[in-house]
KOLDO-243734 format. One record per residue (C-alpha): residue number from 1; x, y, z. Coordinates in Angstrom, 1 decimal. Layout:
# KOLDO-243734
<rec resi="NUM" xx="X" yy="Y" zz="Z"/>
...
END
This chain:
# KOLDO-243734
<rec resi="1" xx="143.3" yy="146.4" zz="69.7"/>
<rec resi="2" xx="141.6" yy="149.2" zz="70.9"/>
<rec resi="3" xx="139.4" yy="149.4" zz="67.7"/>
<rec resi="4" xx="137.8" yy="145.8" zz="68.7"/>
<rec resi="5" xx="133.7" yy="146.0" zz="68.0"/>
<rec resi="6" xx="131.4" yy="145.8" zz="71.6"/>
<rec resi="7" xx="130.5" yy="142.5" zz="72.4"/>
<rec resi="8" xx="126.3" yy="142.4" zz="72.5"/>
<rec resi="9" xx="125.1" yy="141.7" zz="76.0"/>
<rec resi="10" xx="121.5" yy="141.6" zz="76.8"/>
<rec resi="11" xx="119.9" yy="143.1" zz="79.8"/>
<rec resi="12" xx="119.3" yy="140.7" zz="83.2"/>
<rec resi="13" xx="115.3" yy="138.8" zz="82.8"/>
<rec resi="14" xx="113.5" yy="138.5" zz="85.9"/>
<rec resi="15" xx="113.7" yy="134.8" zz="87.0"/>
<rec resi="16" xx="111.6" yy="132.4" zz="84.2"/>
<rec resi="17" xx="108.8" yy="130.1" zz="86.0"/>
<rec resi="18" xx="107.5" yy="128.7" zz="82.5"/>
<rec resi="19" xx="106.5" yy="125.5" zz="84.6"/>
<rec resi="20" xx="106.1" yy="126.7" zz="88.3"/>
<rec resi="21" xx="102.0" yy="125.5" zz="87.5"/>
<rec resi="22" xx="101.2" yy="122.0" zz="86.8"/>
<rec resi="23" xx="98.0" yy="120.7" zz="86.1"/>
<rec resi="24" xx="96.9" yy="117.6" zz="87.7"/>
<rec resi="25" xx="93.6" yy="116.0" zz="87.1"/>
<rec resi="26" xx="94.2" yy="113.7" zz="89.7"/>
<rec resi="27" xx="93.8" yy="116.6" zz="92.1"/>
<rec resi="28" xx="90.8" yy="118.0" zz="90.6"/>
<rec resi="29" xx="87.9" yy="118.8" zz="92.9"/>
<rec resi="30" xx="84.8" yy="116.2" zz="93.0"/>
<rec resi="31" xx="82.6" yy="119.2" zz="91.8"/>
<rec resi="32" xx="84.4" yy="119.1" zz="88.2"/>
<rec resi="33" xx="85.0" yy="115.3" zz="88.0"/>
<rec resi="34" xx="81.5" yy="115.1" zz="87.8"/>
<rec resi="35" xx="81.3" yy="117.4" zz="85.2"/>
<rec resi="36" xx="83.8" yy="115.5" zz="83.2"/>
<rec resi="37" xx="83.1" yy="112.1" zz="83.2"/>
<rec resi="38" xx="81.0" yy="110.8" zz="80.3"/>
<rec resi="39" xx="79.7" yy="107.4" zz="79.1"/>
<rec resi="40" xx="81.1" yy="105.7" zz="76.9"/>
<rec resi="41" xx="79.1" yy="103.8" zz="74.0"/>
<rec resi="42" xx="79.9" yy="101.1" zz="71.6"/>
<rec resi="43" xx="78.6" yy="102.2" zz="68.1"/>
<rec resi="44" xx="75.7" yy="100.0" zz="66.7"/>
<rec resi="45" xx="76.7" yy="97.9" zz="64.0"/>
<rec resi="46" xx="73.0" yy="97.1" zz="62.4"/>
<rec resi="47" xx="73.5" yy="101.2" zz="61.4"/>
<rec resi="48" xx="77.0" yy="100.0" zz="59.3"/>
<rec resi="49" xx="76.3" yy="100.3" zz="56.3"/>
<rec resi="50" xx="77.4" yy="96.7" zz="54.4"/>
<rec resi="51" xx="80.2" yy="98.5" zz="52.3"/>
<rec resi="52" xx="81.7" yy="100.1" zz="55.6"/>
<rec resi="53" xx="81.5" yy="96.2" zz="57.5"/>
<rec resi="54" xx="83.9" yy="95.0" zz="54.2"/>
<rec resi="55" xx="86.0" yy="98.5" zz="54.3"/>
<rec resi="56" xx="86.1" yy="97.0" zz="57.9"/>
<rec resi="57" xx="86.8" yy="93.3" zz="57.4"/>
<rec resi="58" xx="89.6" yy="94.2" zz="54.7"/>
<rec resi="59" xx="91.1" yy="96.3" zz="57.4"/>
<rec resi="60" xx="91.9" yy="93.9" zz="59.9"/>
<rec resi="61" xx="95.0" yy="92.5" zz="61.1"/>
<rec resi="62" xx="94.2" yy="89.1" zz="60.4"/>
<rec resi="63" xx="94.7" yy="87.4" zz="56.5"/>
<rec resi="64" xx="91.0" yy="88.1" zz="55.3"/>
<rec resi="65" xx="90.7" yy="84.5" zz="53.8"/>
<rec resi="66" xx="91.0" yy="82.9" zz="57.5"/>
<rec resi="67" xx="87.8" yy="85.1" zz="58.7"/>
<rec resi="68" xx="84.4" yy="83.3" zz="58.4"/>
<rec resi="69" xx="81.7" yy="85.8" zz="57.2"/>
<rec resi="70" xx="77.9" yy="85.1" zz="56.8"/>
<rec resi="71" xx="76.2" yy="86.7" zz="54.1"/>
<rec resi="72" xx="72.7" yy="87.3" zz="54.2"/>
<rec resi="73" xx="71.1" yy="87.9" zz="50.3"/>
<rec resi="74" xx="67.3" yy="88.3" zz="49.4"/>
<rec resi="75" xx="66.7" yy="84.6" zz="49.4"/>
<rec resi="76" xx="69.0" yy="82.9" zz="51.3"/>
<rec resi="77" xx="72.3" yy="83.3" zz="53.4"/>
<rec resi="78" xx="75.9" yy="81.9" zz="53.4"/>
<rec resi="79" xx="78.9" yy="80.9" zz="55.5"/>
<rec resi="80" xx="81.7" yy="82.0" zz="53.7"/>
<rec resi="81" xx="85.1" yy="82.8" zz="53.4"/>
<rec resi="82" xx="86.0" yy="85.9" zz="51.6"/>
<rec resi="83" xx="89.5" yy="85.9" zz="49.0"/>
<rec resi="84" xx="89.3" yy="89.2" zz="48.3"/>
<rec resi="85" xx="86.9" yy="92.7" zz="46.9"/>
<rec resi="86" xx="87.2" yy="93.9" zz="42.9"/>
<rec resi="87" xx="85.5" yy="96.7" zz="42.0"/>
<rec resi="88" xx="81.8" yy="96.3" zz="43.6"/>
<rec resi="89" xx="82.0" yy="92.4" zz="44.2"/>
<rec resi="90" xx="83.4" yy="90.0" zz="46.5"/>
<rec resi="91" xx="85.2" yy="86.9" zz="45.5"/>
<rec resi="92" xx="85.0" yy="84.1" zz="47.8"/>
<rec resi="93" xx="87.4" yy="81.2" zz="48.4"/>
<rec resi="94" xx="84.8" yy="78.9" zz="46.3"/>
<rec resi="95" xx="85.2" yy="81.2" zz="43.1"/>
<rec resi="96" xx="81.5" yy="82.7" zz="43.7"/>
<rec resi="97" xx="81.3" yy="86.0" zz="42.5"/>
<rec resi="98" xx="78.6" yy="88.3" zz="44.7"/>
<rec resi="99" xx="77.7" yy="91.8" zz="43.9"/>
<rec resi="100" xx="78.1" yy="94.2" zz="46.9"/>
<rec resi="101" xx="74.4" yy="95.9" zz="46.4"/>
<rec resi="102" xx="73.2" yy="92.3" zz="46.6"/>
<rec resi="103" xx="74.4" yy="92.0" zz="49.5"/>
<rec resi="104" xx="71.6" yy="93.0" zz="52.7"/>
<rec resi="105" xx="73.6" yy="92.0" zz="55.6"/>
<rec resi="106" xx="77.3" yy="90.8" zz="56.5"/>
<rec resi="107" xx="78.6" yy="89.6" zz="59.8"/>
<rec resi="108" xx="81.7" yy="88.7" zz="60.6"/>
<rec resi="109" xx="82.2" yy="85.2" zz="62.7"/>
<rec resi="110" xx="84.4" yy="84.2" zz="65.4"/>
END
């Protein structure tokens, strides 16, 4: 027994405060809050480009058929309801096939 190997023991650390400092914006002088509050802004949806509004629509969490949809095209515009997107048109529930550059506006109806 006496040719047993040393057992590794490692030297004493000073105490560990790895979370003595908390930080706590509740408790942040009025000088900075100022500082950090900003406004915030809806985005404009006129700048949405009509491909984005349908990347939008087909996004949702509601069944894309159920969601009225007006489409505005050079000579006229439609209430609609949209049964799905191929390629670069939209198919509606009435079979009406409509190209996507055709399209100059869509909004989406409540």
């Amino acid at each position: 027994m006496k040719n047993l190997p040393k057992v590794y023991k490692n030297k004493k650390l000073n105490k560990i405060e790895n979370n003595s400092q908390v930080f706590d914006s509740l408790k942040v002088p009025k000088e900075n809050k100022e500082v950090r509050e900003t406004k915030v802004t809806k985005p404009i949806k006129k700048s949405i480009s009509v491909k984005k509004k349908i990347k939008e629509l087909l996004e949702q969490n509601n069944y894309i058929f159920n969601t009225k949809v007006k489409i505005t095209l050079e000579n006229k515009e439609k209430i609609i309801n949209i049964a799905g997107v191929v390629n670069n048109h939209v198919i509606t529930m009435d079979n009406e096939i409509i190209k996507i550059e055709d399209i100059i506006n869509l909004e989406i109806l409540d």
